[in-house]
N, C-alpha and C positions, 0 to 999 in steps of 0.2 A: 648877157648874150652867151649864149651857149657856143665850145670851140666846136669846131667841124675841118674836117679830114680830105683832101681831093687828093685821093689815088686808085694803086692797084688794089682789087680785095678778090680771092679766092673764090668761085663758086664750087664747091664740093658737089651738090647735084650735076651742074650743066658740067664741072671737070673742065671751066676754062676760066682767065683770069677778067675781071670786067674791071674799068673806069668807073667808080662813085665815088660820092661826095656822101661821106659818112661823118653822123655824130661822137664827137670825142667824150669817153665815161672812162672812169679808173673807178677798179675795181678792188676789193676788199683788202688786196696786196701793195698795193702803190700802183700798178700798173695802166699806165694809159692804154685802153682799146679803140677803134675807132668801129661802129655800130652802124651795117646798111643792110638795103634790101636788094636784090640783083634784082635789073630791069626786064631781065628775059625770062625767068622761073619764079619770082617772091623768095627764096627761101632767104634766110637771114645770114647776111656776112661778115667776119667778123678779121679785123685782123690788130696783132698785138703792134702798138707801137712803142713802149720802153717806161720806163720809169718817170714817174708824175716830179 
């Protein structure tokens, strides 16, 4: 079962902060990110969570 993520995450287009439930991926660094889509525009949100 894959982790997942329930918080704040940035959206850069709309320029405001949204509630989702994003997928947890660490990437090439050790770094946990957590991976969503904002509900209001699609575009892809991403926000760093810290060391795997």
């Amino acid at each position: 079962m894959a982790e997942t993520f329930e918080g704040e995450h940035f959206c850069v287009k709309c320029r405001e902060k949204r509630t989702v439930t994003g997928e947890v991926v660490v990437n090439a660094k050790g770094t946990r990110m957590s991976k969503a889509k904002c509900p209001v525009c699609g575009t892809n949100l991403n926000r760093i969570l810290g060391k795997a």
